[in-house]
DOTOR-495328 format. One record per residue: residue in three letters; x, y negated, z of N, C-alpha, C in turn. Coordinates in Angstrom, 1 decimal, always signed. Example, Ala and Ser with C-alpha at 12.3 -4.5 7.8 and 13.67 -1.06 7.14 Angstrom:
2
     r       nX       nY       nZ      caX      caY      caZ       cX       cY       cZ
   ALA    +13.2     +5.7     +7.8    +12.3     +4.5     +7.8    +13.2     +3.3     +7.8
   SER    +12.8     +2.2     +7.1    +13.7     +1.1     +7.1    +12.9     +0.0     +7.9
// end
This chain:
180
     r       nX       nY       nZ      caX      caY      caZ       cX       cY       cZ
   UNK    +13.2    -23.9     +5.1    +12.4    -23.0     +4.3    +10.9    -23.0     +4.8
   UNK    +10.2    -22.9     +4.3     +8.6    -23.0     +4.4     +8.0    -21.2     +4.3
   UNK     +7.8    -21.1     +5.2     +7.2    -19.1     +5.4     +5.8    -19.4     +4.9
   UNK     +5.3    -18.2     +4.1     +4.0    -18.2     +3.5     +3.4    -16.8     +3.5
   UNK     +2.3    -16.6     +3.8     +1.7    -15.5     +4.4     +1.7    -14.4     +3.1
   UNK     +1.2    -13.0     +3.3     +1.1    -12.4     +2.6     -0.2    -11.6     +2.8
   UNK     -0.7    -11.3     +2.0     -2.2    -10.7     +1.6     -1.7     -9.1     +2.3
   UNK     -2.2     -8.4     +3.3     -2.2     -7.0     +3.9     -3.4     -5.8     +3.2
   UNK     -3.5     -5.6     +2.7     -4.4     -4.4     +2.2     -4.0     -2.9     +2.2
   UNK     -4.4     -2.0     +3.9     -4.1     -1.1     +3.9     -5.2     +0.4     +3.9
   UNK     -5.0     +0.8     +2.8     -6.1     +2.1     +2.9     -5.7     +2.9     +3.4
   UNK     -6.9     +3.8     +4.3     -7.3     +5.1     +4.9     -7.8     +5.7     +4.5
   UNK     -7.8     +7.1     +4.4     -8.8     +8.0     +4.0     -9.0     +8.6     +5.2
   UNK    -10.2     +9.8     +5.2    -11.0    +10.2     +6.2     -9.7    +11.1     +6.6
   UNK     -9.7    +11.1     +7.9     -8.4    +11.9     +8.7     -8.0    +11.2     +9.5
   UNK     -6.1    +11.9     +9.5     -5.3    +11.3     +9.7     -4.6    +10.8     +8.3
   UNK     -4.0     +9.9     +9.3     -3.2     +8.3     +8.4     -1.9     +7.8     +9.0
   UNK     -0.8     +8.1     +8.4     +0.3     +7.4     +9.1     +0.5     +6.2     +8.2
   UNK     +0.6     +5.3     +9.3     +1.0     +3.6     +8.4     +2.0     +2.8    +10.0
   UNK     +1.9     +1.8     +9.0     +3.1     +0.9     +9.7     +2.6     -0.5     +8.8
   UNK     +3.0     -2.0     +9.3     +2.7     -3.0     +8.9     +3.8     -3.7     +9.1
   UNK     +4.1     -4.5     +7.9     +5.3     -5.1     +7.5     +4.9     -6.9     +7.5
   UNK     +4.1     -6.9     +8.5     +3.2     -8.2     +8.4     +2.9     -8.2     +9.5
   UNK     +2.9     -9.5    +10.5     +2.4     -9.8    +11.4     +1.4    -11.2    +11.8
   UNK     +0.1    -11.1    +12.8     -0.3    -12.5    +13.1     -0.6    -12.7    +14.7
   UNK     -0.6    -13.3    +14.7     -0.7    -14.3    +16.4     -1.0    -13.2    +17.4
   UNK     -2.3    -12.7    +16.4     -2.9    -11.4    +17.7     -3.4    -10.1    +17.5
   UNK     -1.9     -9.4    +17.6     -1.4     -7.7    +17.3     -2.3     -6.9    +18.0
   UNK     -3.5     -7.2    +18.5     -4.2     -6.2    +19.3     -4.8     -5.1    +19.1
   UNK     -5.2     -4.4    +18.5     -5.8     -3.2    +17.9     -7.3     -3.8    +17.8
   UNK     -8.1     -4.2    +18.5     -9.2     -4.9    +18.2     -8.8     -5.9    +17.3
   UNK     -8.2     -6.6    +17.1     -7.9     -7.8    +16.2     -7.6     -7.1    +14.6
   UNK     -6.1     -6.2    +14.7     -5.4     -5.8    +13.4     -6.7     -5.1    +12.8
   UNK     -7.6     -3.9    +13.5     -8.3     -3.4    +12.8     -9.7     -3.8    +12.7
   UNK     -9.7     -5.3    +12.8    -11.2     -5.2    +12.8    -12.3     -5.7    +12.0
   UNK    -11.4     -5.0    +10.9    -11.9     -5.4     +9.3    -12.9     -3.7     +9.1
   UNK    -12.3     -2.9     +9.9    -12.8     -1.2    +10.2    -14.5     -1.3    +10.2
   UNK    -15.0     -0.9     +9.7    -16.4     -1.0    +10.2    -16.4     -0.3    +11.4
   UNK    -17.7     -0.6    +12.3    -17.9     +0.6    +13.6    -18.1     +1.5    +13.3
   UNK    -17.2     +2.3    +14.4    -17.1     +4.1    +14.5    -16.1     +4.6    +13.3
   UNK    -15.7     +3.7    +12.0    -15.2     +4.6    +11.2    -13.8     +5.1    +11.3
   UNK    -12.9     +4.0    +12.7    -11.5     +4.6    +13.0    -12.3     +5.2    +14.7
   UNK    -11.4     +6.7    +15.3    -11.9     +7.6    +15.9    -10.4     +6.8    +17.2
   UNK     -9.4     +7.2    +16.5     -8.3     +8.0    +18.1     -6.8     +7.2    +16.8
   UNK     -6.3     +6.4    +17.6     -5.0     +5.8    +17.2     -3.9     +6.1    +18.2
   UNK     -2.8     +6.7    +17.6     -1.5     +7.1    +18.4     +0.2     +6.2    +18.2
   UNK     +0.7     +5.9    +19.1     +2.0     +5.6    +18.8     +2.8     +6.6    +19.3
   UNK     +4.1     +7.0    +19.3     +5.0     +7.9    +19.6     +4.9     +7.8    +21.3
   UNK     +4.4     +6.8    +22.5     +4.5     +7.0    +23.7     +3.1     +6.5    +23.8
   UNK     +2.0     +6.0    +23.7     +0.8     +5.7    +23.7     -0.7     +6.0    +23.0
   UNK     -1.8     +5.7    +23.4     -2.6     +6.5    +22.5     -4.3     +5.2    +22.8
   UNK     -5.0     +5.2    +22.1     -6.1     +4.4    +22.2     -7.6     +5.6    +21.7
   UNK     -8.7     +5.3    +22.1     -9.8     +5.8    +21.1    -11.2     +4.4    +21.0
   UNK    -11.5     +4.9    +20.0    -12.7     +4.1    +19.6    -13.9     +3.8    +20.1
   UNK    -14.2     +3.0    +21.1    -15.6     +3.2    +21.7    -16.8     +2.3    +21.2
   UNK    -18.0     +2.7    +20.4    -18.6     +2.0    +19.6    -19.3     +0.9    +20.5
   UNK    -19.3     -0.4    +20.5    -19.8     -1.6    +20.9    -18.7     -1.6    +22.0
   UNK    -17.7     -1.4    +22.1    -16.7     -2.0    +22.9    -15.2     -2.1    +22.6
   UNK    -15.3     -1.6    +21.7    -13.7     -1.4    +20.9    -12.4     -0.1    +21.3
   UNK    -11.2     -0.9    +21.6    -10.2     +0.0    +21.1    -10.1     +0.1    +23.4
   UNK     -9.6     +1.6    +23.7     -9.6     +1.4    +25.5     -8.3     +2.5    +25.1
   UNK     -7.5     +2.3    +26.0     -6.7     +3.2    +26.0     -5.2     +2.6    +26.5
   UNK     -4.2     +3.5    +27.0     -2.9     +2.8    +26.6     -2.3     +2.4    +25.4
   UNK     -2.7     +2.4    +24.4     -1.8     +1.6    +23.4     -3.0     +0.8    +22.8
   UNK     -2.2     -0.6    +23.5     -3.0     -1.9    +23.3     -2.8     -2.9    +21.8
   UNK     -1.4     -2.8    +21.0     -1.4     -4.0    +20.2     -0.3     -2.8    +19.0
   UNK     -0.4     -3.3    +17.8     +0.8     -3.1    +16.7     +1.6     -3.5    +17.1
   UNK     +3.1     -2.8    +16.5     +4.5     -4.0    +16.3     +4.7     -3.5    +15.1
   UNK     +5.8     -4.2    +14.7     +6.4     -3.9    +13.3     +7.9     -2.5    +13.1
   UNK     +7.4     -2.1    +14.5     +8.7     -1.4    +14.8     +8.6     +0.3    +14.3
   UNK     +7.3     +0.5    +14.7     +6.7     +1.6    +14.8     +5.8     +2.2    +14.0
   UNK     +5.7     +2.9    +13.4     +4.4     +3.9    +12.8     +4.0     +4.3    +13.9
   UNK     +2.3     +4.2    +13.2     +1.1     +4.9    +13.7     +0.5     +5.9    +13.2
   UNK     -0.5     +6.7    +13.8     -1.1     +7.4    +13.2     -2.7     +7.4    +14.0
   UNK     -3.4     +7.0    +12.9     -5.2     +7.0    +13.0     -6.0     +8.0    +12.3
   UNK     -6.7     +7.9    +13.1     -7.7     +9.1    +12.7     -9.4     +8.4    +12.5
   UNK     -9.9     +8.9    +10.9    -10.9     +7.6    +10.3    -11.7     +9.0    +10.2
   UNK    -12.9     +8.9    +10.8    -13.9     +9.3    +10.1    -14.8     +9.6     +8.7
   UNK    -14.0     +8.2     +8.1    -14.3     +7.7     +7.0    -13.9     +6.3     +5.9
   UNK    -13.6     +6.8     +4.9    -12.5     +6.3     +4.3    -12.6     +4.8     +4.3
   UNK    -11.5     +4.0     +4.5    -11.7     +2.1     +5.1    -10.3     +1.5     +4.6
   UNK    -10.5     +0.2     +4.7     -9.2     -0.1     +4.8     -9.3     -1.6     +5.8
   UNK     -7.8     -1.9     +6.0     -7.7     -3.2     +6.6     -7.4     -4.2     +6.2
   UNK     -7.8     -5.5     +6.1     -7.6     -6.5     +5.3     -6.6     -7.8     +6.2
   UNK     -6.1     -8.6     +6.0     -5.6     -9.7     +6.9     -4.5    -10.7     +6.2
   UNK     -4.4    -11.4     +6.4     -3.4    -12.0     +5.9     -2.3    -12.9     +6.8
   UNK     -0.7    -12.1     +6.7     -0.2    -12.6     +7.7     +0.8    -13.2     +7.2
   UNK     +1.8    -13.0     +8.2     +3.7    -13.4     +8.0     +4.3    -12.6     +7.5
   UNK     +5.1    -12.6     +6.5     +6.3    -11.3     +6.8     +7.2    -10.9     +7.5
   UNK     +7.5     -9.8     +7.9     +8.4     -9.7     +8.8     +9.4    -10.0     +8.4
   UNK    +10.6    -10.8     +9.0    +11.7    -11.2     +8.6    +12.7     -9.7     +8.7
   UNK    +13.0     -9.3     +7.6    +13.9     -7.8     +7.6    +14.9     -8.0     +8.2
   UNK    +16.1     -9.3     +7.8    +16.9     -9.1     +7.8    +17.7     -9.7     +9.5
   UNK    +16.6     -9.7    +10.2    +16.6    -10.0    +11.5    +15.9     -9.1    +12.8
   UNK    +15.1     -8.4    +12.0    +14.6     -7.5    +12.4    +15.4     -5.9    +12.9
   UNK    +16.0     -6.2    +14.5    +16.9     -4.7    +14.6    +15.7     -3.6    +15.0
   UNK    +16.1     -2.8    +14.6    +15.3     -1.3    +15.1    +16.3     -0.1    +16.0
   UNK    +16.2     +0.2    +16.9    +16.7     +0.7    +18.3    +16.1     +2.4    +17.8
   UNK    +16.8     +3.4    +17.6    +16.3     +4.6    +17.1    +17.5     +5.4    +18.8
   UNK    +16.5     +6.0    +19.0    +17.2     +7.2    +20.4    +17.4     +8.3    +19.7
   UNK    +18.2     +9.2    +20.2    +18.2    +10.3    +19.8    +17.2    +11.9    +20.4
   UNK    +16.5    +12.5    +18.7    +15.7    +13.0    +18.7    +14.6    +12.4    +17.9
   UNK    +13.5    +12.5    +18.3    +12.2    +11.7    +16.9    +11.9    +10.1    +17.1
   UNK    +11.8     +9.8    +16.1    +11.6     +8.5    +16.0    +10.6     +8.0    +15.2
   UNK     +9.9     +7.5    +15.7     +8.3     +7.2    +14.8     +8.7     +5.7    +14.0
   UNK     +8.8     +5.5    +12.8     +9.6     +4.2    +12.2     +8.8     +3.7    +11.4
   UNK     +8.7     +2.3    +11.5     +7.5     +2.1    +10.9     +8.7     +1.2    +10.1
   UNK     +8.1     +0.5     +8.7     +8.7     +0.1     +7.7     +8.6     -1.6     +7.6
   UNK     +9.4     -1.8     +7.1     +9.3     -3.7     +7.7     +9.6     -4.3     +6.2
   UNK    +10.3     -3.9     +5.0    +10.2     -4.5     +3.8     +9.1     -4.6     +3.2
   UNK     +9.2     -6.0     +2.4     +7.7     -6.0     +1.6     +7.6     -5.3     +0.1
   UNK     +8.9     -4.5     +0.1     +9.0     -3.8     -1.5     +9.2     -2.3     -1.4
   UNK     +8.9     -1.7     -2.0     +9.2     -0.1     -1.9    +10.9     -0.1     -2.3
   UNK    +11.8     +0.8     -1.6    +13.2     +1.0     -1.7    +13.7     +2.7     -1.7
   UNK    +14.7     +2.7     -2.4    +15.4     +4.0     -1.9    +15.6     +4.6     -0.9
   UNK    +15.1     +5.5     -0.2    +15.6     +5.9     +0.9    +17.3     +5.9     +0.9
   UNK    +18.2     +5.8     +0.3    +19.9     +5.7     +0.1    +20.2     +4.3     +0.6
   UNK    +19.2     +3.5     -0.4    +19.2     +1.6     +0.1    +18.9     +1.6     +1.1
   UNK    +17.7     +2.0     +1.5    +16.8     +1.3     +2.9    +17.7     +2.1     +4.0
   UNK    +17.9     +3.2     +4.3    +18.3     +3.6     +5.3    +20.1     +3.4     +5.6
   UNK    +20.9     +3.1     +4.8    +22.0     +3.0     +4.5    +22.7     +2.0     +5.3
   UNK    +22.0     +1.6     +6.2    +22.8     +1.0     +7.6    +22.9     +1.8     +8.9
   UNK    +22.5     +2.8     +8.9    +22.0     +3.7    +10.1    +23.4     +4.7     +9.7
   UNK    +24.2     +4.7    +10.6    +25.6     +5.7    +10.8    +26.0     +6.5    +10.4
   UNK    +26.7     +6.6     +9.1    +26.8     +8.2     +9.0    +26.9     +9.5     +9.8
   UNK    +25.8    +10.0     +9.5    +25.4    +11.4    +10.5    +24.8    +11.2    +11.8
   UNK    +24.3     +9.8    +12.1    +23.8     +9.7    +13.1    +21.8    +10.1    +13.0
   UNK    +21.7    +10.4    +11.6    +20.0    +10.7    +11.2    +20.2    +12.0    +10.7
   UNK    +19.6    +12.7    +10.2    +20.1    +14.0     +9.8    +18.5    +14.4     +9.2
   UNK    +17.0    +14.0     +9.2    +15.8    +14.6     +8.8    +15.3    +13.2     +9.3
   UNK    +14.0    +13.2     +8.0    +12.7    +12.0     +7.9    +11.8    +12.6     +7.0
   UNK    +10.9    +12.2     +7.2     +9.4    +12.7     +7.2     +8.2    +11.9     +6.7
   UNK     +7.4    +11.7     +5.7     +6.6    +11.0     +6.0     +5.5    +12.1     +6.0
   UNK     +4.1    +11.3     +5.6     +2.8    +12.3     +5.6     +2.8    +13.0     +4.6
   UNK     +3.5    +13.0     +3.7     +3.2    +13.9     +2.7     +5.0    +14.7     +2.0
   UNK     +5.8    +14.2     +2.2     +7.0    +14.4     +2.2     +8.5    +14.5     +3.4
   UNK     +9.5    +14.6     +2.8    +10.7    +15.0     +3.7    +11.9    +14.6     +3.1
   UNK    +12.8    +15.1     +3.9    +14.4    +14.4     +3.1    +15.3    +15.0     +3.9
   UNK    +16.5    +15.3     +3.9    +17.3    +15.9     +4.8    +18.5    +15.0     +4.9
   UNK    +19.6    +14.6     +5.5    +20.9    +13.9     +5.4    +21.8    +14.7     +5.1
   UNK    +22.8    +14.3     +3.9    +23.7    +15.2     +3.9    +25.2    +14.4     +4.0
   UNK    +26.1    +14.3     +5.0    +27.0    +13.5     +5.4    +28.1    +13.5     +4.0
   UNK    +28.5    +12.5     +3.7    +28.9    +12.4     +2.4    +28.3    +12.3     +1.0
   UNK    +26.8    +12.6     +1.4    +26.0    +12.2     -0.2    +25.2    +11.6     +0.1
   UNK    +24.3    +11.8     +1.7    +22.8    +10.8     +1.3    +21.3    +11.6     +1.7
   UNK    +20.6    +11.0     +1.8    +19.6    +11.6     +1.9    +19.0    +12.2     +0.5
   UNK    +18.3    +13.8     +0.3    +17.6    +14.3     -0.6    +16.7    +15.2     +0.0
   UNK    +15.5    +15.1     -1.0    +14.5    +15.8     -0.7    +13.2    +15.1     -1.4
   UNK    +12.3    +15.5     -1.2    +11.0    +14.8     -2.1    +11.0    +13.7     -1.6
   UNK    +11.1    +13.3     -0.5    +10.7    +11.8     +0.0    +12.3    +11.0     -0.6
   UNK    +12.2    +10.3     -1.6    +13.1     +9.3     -2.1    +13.2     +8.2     -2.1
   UNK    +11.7     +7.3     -2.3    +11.4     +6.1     -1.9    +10.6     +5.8     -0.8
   UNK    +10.9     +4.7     -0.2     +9.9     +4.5     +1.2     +9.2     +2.8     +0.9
   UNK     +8.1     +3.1     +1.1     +7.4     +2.3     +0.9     +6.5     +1.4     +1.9
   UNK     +5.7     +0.1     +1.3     +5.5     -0.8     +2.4     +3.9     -0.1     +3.2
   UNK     +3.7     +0.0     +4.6     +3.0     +0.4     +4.7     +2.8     +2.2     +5.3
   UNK     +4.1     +2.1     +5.1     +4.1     +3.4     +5.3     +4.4     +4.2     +6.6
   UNK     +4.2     +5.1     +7.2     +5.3     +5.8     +8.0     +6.0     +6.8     +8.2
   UNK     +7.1     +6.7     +9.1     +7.8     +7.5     +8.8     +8.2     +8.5    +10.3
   UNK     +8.8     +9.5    +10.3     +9.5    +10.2    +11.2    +11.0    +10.7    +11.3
   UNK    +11.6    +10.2    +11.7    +13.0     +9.8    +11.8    +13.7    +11.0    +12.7
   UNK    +14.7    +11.8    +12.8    +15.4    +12.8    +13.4    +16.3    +12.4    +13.5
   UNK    +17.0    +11.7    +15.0    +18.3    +11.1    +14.8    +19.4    +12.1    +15.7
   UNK    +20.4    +12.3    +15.4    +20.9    +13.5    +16.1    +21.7    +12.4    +17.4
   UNK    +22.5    +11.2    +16.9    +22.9    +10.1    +18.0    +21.9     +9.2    +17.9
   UNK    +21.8     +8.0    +18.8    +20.8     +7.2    +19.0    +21.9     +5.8    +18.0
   UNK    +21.2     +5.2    +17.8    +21.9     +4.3    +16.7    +20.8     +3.0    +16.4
   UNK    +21.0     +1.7    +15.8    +19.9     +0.5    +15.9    +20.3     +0.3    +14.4
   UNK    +19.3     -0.1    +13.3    +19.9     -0.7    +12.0    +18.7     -1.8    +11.9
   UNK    +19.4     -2.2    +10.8    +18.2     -3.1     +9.9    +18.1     -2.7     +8.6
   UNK    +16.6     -2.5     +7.9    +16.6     -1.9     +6.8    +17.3     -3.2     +5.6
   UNK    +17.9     -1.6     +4.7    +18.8     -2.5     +3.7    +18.3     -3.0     +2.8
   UNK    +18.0     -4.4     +2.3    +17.3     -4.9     +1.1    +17.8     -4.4     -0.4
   UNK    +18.8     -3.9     -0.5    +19.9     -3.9     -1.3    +20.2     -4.8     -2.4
   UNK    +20.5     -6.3     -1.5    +20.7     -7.3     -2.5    +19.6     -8.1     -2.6
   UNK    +18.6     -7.6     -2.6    +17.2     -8.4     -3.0    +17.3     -9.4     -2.3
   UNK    +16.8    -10.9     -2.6    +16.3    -12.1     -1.7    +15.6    -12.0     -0.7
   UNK    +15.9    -12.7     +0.5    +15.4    -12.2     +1.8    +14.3    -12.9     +1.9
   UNK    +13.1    -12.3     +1.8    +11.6    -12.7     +2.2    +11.5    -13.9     +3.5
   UNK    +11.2    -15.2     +3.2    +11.2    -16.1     +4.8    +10.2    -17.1     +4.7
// end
C-alpha cells in the first residue's frame, strides 16, 4: 500500500482552542506544527501534564515540547490564525490510546467526523461515564450509550474524557476503509 499525505487546515479563533491532529510529520515540535502562526498571535499552549508560552523572536520555551496524536491541546491566540501542513494520517486502526482513570485529555485520530456511539464503542462498558468538548458534553449511560449535545466527534477536535476505570481503545471506524 502506498500512504499519501493529507492537506491539515486547522482554525483558531482569538482565545482558547481545544484541538488535536489526526496527522503527523517528521517534526512534531511546537515550533515546527505551528509555525504557519504568524508572531505573537499564539500566546500559552497546554497539554493535560505540560505547558509551553510564546516568546516573540524565539519561539515556543517551556515543558511541553512536541504534538502527539494522542492528546488534545489547548492554545491560547491572541488573534484569529490557523495552521496549515501537510502530513500522514494517522493509522487508527493501530493506533492504541491508554485512558487512566479520572480526566483524560483525548485528542482524535480519524480523518472523518463519527458518532460518539461508533467512535467510542471500544472503550468498556462503564469504564467512561462523561466527555466534553469546548463547546459540548455527553454522559454514558451503561446499557444505551453515550447522550447529550456532543453526538459527533470530529477531526481536529478535542476532547475530555471522565474515565471511572482506566481502560486503552482504538477509535471505532465503524466499518469504514482504513485510511493507510
Amino acid at each position: 500500500n502506498i500512504s499519501t499525505g493529507v492537506d491539515v487546515i486547522v482554525d483558531f479563533v482569538s482565545g482558547w482552542n481545544w484541538f488535536s491532529l489526526n496527522a503527523y510529520i517528521e517534526d512534531m515540535s511546537l515550533n515546527s506544527v505551528l509555525s504557519t502562526l504568524d508572531e505573537g498571535s499564539a500566546t500559552y499552549i497546554k497539554s493535560q501534564s505540560a505547558f509551553a508560552d510564546y516568546y516573540n523572536g524565539y519561539g515556543w520555551f517551556g515543558q511541553l515540547n512536541n504534538i502527539n496524536n494522542l492528546e488534545m491541546y489547548k492554545l491560547n491566540m491572541a488573534s484569529s490564525e490557523s495552521i496549515e501542513f501537510t502530513g500522514m494520517p494517522v493509522d487508527v486502526a493501530s493506533t492504541v490510546i491508554p485512558l487512566s482513570s479520572g480526566w483524560n485529555w483525548l485528542g482524535y485520530t480519524p480523518q472523518v467526523s463519527l458518532g460518539i456511539n461508533v467512535a467510542l464503542s471500544n472503550i468498556g462498558p462503564g469504564n467512561a461515564s462523561y466527555i466534553k468538548s469546548q463547546a459540548a458534553f455527553a454522559d454514558y449511560y451503561y446499557g444505551y450509550g453515550w447522550f447529550g449535545q456532543l453526538s459527533t466527534m470530529e477531526p481536529f477536535g478535542g476532547y475530555q474524557l471522565f474515565m471511572e476505570n482506566s481502560d486503552e481503545f482504538i477509535y471505532n471506524l465503524g466499518g469504514m476503509a482504513r485510511i493507510v
